[in-house]
C-alpha positions in Angstrom: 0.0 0.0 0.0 2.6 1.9 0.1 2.3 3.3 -3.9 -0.8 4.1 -2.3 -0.2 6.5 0.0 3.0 8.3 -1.6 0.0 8.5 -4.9 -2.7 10.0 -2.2 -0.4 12.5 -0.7 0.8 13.7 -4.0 -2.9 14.7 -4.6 -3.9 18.3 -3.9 -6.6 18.0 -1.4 -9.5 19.1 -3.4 -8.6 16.2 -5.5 -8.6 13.9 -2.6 -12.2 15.2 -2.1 -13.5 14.8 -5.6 -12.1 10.8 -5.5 -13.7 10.3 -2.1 -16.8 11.1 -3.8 -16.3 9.8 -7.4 -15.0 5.9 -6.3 -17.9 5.3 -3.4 -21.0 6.3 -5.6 -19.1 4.3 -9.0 -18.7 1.4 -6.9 -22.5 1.8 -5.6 -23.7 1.9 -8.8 -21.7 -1.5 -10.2 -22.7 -3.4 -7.2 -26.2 -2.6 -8.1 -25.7 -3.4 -11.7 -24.2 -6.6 -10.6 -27.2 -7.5 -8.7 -30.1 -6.5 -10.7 -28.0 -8.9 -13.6 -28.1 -11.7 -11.2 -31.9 -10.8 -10.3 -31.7 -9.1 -7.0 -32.4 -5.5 -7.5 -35.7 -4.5 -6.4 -37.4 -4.5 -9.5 -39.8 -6.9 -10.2 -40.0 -8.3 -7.1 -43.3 -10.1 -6.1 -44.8 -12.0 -3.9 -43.6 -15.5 -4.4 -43.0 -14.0 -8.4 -46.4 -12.8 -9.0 -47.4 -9.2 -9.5 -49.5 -7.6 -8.1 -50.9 -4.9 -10.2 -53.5 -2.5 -8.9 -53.2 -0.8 -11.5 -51.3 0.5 -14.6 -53.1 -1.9 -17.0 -55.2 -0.3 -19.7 -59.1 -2.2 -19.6 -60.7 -2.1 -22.6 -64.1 -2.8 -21.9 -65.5 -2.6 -25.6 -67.4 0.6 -24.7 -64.9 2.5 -23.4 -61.4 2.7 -21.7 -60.1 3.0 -18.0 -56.3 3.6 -17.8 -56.0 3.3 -13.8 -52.3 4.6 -14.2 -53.3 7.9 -14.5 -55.1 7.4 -11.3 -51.9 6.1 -9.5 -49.3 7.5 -11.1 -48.2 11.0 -12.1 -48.5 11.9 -16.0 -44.6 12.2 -15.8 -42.6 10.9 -13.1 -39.6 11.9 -14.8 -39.6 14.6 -11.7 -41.0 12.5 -8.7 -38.2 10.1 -9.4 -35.1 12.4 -9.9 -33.9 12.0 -6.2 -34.0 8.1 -6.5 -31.3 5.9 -5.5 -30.0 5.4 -8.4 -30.3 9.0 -9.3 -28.6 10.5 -6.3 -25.3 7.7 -7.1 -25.7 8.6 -10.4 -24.9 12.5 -9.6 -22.6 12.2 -7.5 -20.6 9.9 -9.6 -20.8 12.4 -12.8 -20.2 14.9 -10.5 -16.9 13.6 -8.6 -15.8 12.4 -12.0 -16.5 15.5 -13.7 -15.0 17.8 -11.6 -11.8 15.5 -10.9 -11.4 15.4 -14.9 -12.0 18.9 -15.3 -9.5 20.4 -12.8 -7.0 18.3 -13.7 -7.5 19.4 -17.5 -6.8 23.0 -16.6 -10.4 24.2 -15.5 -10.5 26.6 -12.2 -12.2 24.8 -9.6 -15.0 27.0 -9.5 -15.9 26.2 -12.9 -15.2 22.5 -12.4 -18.0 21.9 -9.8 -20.5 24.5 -11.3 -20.1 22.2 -15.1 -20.1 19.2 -13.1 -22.9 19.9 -10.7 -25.0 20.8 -14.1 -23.8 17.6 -15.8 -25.0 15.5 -12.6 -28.4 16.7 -12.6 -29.0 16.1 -16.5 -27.8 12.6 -15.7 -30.4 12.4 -12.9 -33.1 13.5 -14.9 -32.1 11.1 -17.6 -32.2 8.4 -15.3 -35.8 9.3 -13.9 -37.4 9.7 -17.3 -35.4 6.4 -18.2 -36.9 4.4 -14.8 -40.2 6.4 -15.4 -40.6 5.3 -18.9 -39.2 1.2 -18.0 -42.3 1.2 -15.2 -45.0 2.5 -17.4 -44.0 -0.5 -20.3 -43.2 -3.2 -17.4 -47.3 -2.5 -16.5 -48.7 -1.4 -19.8 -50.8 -4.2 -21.5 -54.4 -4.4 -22.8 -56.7 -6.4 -21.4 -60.5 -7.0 -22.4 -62.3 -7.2 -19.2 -64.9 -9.4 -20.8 -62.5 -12.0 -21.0 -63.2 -12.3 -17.0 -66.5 -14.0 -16.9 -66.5 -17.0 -15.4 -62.9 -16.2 -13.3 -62.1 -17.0 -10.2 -60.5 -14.2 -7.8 -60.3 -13.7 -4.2 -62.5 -11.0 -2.1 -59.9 -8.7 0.3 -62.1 -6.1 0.6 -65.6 -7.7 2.2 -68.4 -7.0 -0.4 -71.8 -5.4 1.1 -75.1 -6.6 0.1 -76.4 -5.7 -3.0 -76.8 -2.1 -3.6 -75.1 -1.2 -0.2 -71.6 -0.7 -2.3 -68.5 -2.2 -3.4 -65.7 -4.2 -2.1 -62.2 -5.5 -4.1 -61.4 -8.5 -5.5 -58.0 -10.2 -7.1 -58.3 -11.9 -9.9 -55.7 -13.5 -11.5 -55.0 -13.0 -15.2 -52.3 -12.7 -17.8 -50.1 -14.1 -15.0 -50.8 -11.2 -12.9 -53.3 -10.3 -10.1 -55.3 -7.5 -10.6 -56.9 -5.6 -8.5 -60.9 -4.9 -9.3 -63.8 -3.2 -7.5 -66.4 -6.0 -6.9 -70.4 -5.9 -6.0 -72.4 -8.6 -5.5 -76.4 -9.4 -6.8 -77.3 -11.1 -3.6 -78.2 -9.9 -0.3 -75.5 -11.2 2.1 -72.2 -9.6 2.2 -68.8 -11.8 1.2 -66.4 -11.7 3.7 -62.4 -10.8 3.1 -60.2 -14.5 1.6 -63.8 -15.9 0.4 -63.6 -17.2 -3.1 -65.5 -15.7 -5.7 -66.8 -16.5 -9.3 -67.1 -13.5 -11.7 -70.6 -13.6 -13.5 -71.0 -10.5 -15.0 -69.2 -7.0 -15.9 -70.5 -3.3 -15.1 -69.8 -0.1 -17.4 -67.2 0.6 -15.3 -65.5 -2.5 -15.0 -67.0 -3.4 -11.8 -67.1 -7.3 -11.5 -70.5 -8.9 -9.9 -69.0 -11.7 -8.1 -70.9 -14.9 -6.5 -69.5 -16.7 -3.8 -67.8 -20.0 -4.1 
């Protein structure tokens, strides 16, 4: 270690600083890399590899359309997700390498870290409209609710007697559960886990359920 040190102490200390925050966040960010390749990043992840979708599926009815992302999501979460993980590593790493590169090519400090600081957060955005745009075609898809009839699903929000309101149900489909808002035509209310039949569709892709 000893190349090491005599190469650290040769560095003028503003250098020092601009490694001390270029290595850490570049090594963050392959050690994520590394483990979203070998499938255990955070994406994706399930319960016992299903997903869960309560949304973010386009249903096409046949008389109209209900794209319950909008209702979950943001029109552009370019923004929401700019101070992300990966987004904050990301900046820092631009921004220790960029500022380390720049000084050392001749640039005065000042002018390092303002370029640098600029370049960082163009890298962040680009990340968050990158993540943004991966979520929104990881949970588009079309599905025709009609193709439901006669599914099976699960009640885990109890359904009141008819015409007293909705509860949920999950219904698996397209290797996915979905989540759907759920009356019933009878007059007793079905409890949370019961097992339910779907027997018919609403206008606004309500299911009418029976219990099993």
């Amino acid at each position: 270690m000893e190349w090491f040190n005599s190469w650290w102490a040769g560095l003028e200390l503003i250098e020092q600083v601009f490694y001390l925050i270029a290595i850490p966040s570049t090594l963050f960010l392959v050690i994520q890399a590394v483990l979203i390749v070998a499938g255990a990043g955070d994406a994706g992840i399930g319960d016992g590899g299903t997903d869960i979708d309560t949304g973010g599926v386009d249903f096409d009815g046949g008389d109209g359309s209900l794209d319950s992302m909008g209702d979950s999501i943001p029109s552009d979460l370019g923004v929401a997700s700019l101070f992300s993980i990966q987004g904050i590593a990301s900046f820092f790493a631009v921004f220790g390498w960029g500022s380390l590169l720049l000084y050392q090519g001749g640039v005065p400090v000042v002018f390092a870290v303002i370029a640098s600081v600029l370049l960082g957060f163009l890298v962040m955005y680009a990340i968050a409209k990158i993540m943004f745009y991966l979520s929104r075609l990881a949970h588009s898809g079309t599905l025709n609710v009609k193709n439901l009839l006669g599914s099976r699903g699960t009640v885990y929000l109890k359904i009141p007697p008819k015409g007293e309101g909705r509860g949920k149900v999950m219904v698996q489909t397209s290797e996915r559960l979905v989540e759907f808002d759920a009356v019933t035509e009878t007059g007793d209310s079905i409890p949370n886990n019961a097992e339910v039949r779907v027997i018919d569709i609403l206008g606004e892709n309500v299911l009418v359920v029976e219990k099993q």
